[in-house]
Each structure stands twice: as structure tokens, then as C-alpha cells.
N, C-alpha and C positions, 0 to 999 in steps of 0.2 A: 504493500500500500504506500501512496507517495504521499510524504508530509505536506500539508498546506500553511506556512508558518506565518499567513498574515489573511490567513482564513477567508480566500476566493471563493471557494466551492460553497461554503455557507451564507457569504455575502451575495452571491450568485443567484442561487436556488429564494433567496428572501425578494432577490430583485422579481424574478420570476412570480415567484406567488403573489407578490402585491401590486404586479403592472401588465401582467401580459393579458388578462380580460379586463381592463379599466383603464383608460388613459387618464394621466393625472390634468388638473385642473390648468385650463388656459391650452390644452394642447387637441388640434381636432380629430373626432375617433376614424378619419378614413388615414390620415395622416399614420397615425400611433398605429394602425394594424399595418399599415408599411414597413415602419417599423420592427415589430415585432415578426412582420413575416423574414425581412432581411436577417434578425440576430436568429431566429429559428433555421434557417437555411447556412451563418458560417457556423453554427455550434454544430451542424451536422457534416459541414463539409460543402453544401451542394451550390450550383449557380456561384462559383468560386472563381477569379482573374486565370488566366492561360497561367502567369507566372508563379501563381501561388496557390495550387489548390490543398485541400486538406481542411479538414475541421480546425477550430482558432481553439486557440486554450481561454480557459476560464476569464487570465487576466485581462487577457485582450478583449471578451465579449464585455466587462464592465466596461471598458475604456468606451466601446462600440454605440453601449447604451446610451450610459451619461453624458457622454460628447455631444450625440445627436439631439439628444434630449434636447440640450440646450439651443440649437437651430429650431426646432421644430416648438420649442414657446415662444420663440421671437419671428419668424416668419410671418408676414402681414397675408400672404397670401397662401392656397394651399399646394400643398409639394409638387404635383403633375402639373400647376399655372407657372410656376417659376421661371424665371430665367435669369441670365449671368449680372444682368444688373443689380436682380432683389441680392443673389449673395453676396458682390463686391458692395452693396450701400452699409449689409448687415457688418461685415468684415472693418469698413469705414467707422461704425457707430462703437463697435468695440474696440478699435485703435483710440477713437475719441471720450471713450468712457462715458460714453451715453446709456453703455450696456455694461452693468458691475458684475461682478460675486456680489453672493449674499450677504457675506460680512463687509460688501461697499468699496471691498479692492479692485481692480482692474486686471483683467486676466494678463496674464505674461506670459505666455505659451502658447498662444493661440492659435499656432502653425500647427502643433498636434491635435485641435479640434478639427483644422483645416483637413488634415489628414484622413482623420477620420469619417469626417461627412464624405472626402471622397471615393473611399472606399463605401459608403454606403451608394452613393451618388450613382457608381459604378456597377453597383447589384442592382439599380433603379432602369438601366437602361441593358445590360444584359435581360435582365428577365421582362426586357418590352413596356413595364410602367411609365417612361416617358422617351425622347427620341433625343431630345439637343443637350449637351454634355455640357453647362451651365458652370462648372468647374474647372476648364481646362486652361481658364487664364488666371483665375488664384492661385499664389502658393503657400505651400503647409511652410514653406523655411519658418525655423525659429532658431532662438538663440539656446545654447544648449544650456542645462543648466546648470547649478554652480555645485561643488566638487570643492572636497580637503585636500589641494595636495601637502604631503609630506617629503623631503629631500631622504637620501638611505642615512643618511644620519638621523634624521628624525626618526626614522621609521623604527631603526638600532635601539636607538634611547625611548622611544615611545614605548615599544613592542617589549623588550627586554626591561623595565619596571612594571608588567603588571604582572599576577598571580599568574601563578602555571597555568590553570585551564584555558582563560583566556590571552595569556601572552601562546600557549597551541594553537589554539582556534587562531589567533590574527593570523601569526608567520604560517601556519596551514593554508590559510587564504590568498595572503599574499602570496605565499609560492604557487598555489593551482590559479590564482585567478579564476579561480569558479564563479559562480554568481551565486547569490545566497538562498536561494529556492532549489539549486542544486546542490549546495555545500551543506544542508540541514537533513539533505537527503540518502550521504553517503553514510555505508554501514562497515563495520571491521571489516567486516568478510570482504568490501570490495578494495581493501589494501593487496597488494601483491610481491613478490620479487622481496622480500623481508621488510617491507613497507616502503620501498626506492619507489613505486606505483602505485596509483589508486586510479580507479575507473567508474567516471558519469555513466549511468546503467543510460540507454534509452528511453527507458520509462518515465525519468527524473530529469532526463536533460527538455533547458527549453529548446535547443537547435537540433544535436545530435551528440548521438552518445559518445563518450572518447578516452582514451588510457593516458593518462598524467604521468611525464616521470617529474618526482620529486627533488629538488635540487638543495632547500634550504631549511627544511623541516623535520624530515627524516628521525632525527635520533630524539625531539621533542614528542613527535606521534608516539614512538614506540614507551618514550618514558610515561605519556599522557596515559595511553592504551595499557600498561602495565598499574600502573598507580591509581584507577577508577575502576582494575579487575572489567573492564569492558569484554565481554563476548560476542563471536564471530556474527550475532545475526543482532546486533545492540546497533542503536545509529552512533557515528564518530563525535557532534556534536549536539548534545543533548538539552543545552539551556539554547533556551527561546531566544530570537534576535532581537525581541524588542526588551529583555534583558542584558544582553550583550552592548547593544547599542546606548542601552542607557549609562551603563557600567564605562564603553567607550567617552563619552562624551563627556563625562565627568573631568575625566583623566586628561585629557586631550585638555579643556578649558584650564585645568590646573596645572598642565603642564610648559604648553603654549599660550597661556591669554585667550580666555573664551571668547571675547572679542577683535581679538586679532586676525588678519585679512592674509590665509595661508599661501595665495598668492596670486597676481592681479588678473593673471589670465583664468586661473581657477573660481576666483570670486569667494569662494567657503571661507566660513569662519571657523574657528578650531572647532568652540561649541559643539559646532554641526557636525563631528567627524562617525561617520556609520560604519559598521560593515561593505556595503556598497564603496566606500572610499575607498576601502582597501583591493575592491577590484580595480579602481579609477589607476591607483598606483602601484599594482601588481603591471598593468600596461605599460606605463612608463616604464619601469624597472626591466621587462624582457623584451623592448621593441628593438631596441641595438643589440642583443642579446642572441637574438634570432637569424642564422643566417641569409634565410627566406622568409618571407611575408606566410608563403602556405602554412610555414610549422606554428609561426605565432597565430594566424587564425583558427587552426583549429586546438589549440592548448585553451582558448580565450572559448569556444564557440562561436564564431564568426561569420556568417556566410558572405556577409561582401566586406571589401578596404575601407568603408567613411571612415570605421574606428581606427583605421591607420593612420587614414589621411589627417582625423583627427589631433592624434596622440602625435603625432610627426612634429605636425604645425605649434602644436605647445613646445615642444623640446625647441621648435627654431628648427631641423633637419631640411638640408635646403639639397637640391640635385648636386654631386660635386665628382661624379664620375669626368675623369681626362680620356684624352685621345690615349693614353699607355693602358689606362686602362682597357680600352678594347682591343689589345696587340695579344694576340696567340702568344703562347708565352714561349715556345719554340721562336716564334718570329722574335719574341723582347729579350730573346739570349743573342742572335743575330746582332739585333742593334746593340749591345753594351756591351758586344766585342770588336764591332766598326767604332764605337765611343772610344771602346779602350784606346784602337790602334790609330786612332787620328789625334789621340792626347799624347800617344810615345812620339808622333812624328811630330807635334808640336814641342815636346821635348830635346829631340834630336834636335829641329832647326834654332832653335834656344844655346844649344852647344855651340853648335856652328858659329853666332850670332858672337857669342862670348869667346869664341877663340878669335875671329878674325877683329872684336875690337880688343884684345888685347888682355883678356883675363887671366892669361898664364904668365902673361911676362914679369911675376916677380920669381917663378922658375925659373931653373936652370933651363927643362926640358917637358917637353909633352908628348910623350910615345906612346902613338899607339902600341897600343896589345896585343894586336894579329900581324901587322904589317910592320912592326918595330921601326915605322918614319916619325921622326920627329913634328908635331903638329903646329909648333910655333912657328918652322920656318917651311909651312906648306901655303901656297897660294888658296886666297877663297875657292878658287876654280878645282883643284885638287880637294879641296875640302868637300864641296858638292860634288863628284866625282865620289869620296869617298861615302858620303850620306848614300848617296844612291846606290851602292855596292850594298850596303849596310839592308837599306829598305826593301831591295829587288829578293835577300835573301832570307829575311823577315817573313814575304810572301809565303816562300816557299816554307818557313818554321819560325812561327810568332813568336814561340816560348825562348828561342835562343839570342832576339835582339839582344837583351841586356847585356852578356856576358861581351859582346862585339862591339858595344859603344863605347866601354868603360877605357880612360886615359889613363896610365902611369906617370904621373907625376914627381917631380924629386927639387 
């Protein structure tokens, strides 16, 4: 059975029982059975986008409900009379705060309503209830939301003062980068390899199921899993997140300044530091980590790059691949042996340079070593004469220039 540790399925089935034969007050009942026919069709799966089909998990049909909800009590008109102006003026009245929260705040996310109406929008005009796609010039963009980050020194000193259980559950976390509907979900028995592995069963994963190797936690699990006497079919983490996270956020405010601003691109105040955060900075920590994009998206669950492109853009990671970079490396031993051999013949004509102006003349004598002529009283032209003997036989055996340049001196 999979854990539901912020209680969807109950929240779910409550939305169900008290809306799906009753439309609530202010919204019209051919409207609301639209509605209601769209969340009964993704809970099952059916009339689903080419891209994405399959039945929606729990969390998603709340999202589905409540978001629409909120078009469909503001809508002047009813859903099949619409068109792209009624929803760009509504979009306008909520940028302008004409349209609050209940508590008289202003929505801030409101690309994610956007979102969602257009996925209903979308089940509207697959299954024929109206023809012109009234959404296809709004966008859902929003601004993402704000996030604790931690530096690995924070993370070091944060992690390592709190009690055992919870200083395992973080660095557990941090290391799989799990997501917490997943991580409440793993049991002993899905440790492996002497607990260097743990494995997202399918059933529990929200993307897809996957084998974790462990990098930074390892001998904590074991100590954890030993000292709680935990058994094989026992879950890993057994206190509730919304204890954890309270427990977090104490620490975090008393450690860092609950009001301090953890940093300007993240926006989070310590205060605020969740479980959740610690996936935010499990990212950071394995994005340069990874040699390929592929191994970090499926360690995280990932099906597409935003989260890369994401997490990139905060670190500043900017393209800094060169022209060597793309050189076969067979081909990049070629060049930094034509480098070599055009630095020794810069070398040599360097020699030449300083004999003919005169670098030997507080010597007696400058003889060569193969030809035992004296180099002081050789002509420049004998000289090039001799470089080029030197170069031509270089050609034929690189390794043995040195020994054929070298002058005896006295």
C-alpha cells in the first residue's frame, strides 16, 4: 500500500462526495457537469492529449478541480459562448487585483491556473464540446517559486547538528534526491548491495521507478536501520513530514536567521527550509556531478531538461565548450606534437640568433658535438646550413634532435 503523507486520497474522495452532484454556489450547473465530466475522464485515463495519456494521480486531479473552479465562478459568460477575449480580460483582472484570494491577497502563480484551465480547455475541444481553442495565445509562464538554498557548507553544519534520525532522513534525501511522497515511501527491504542502493518501486514513484546508488549516506542508513531495530518490510522513514519539516525549520531559523534571505535568486527564507528544499539542493549538488544530463534525470525522476535548464541558470553555467574540445583526441595528439616540433624549431633558430650576435664570445670556443667545427668562427650561412642538416634529420627521428643541437663550450 503506498503512503499518502499529506492525505490526497482523503482530500480527494471528500472533494468528490460534496461537488460532483451539486455545483457550488455562483457557478452554472451545465458549466460544473463539464467539469466534473473532464476530472471523471483524467482520473480514468480517457479522452487524454496524444502526448500524455494515462490516468492523473490524485495530486494532480485536486490541482485540476480547484484551479478551474476558480474560472468557472468568474466567467460572465457560459463555457461553450467563450472566447479568447472573455479569458485574456479575466487573466487582465487578476494581474490587476480586481480578482483576490479569499484572504484579499493576489494570486502569484497564476500561470499554473493558466495551465490548468488549458488542459481542461483541451478535453473541451477533443471531446467536441466546443471548436475554437480560446487559449492558445495565453501563457501559463510563471515565476517559479521561492526555495532555501543552502551552500555544502551549510548543508555540512546544518545537517550534521541535528539528532540522528533526522540529521539520516536529510543526508538520505539529499543524497537520492527523491521527492518526499517517494522518500516516505521506501521500505528496508528496498535497500540493496549492503545499502550502497535503494530502489523507487513503480508503484510509489510519481514519474518512474528507478535504483539509486548511494554516495553520501550509506554508513548513517545502516547505523539508523540498526539502532531503530527497523525490519525488512518496516518503511525507512517513519515520522511524518509535516513533523520533520517542522522540526527542520526551527533549526534552520536558529541557525541561519529565520528571516534571512538564503539567497537572491532562490528568494527562501531560512524559516521556510522543508524537506522539499532539500530536493531543490540535492540538484544543485549532483548537476556538475553528472557526466551526462541522462544519469542526473533519471536519479532526480525527470522526464524532460526545464529542471536542468533550471538549476544551470542559478549556478550561472554558461556554454564554454572550445574548438579542442571537439578535436578527436587521436587528431589532438597530432597537433601537440606539430606544437611540440615548431617550439624546438623556434628554439633552434633562437640558437642560431645568439650565436651569430655574438653570445659565445666571452668563450674560448663553441664546438659542435657531431661535427667538432668550431661555431664562433662559422659564417651565419654555415650556420643555416647546419640548422637545416639538424631539422631534415629530426624529420626522419624527433626524439634524437636534442642530443645534435647541444654546443660544447669551454
Amino acid at each position: 500500500m503506498k503512503r499518502d503523507p499529506y492525505n490526497n486520497e482523503r482530500r480527494w474522495e471528500s472533494w468528490k462526495e460534496n461537488h460532483y452532484n451539486k455545483p457550488p454556489k455562483g457557478i452554472r450547473r451545465d458549466d460544473w457537469k463539464l467539469l466534473i465530466q473532464f476530472l471523471k475522464d483524467m482520473e480514468l485515463g480517457l479522452n487524454t492529449p496524444i502526448g500524455r495519456k494515462g490516468k492523473r494521480d490524485i495530486g494532480t486531479l485536486l490541482n485540476l478541480s480547484s484551479h478551474n473552479k476558480l474560472f468557472l465562478e468568474n466567467f460572465k459568460k457560459p463555457l461553450v459562448k467563450l472566447n479568447k477575449k472573455d479569458l485574456h480580460n479575466f487573466e487582465k483582472d487578476i494581474d490587476n487585483g480586481k480578482i483576490l484570494k479569499r484572504n484579499g491577497e493576489k494570486y502569484t502563480a497564476f500561470g499554473n491556473y493558466i495551465k490548468d484551465f488549458k488542459v481542461f480547455w483541451g478535453w473541451m475541444i477533443r471531446t467536441k464540446k466546443v471548436k475554437e481553442n480560446i487559449a492558445e495565445d495565453i501563457t501559463s509562464k510563471t515565476d517559479k517559486p521561492s526555495w532555501v538554498y543552502l551552500s555544502d557548507e551549510q548543508i555540512k553544519e546544518f545537517f550534521n547538528q541535528l539528532s540522528l534520525d533526522y540529521r539520516t532522513i536529510c543526508w538520505f534525501m539529499y543524497d537520492t534526491g527523491m521527492r518526499v511522497t517517494e522518500a516516505v515511501n521506501v521500505k528496508v527491504e528496498d535497500f540493496s548491495d549492503d545499502f550502497k542502493q535503494v530502489t523507487i518501486r513503480e508503484e510509489t514513484a510519481k514519474t518512474f521507478g528507478r535504483t539509486i546508488n548511494l554516495k553520501l549516506s550509506v554508513e548513517l542508513v545502516k547505523e539508523y536501520i540498526k539502532s531503530n531495530n527497523l525490519q525488512p518490510e518496516d518503511y525507512f522513514i517513519e515520522k511524518a513530514p509535516f513533523t520533520i519539516n517542522k522540526y527542520l525549520r526551527y533549526h534552520s531559523s536558529k541557525l541561519f536567521g529565520a528571516d534571512n534571505i538564503s539567497h537572491p535568486k532562490a528568494k527562501g527564507k531560512y524559516k521556510e527550509f522543508t524537506l522539499y528544499d532539500i530536493r531543490h539542493n540535492s540538484s544543485i549538488f549532483w548537476l556538475n556531478r553528472y557526466p551526462t544530463h541522462k544519469g542526473l534525470m533519471y536519479r532526480f525522476g525527470w522526464r524532460q531538461t526545464d529542471k536542468i535548464e533550471y538549476y544551470s541558470g542559478f549556478l550561472g553555467i554558461k556554454d564554454e565548450i572550445t574548438d579542442t574540445d571537439m578535436v578527436l583526441s587521436e587528431d589532438r595528439d597530432k597537433i601537440y606534437k606539430l606544437e611540440n616540433e615548431l617550439q624546438q624549431t623556434k628554439n633552434r633558430m633562437e640558437e642560431i640568433e645568439n650565436l651569430v650576435s655574438g653570445k659565445y664570445d666571452s668563450f674560448e670556443s663553441a664546438i659542435d658535438i657531431e661535427t667538432g667545427k668550431d661555431l664562433k668562427k662559422a659564417t651565419p650561412q654555415e650556420l643555416l646550413e647546419r640548422d637545416k642538416m639538424i631539422n631534415d634529420r629530426m624529420v626522419r627521428d624527433v626524439g634524437e634532435w636534442d642530443s645534435r643541437m647541444k654546443v660544447k663550450v669551454k
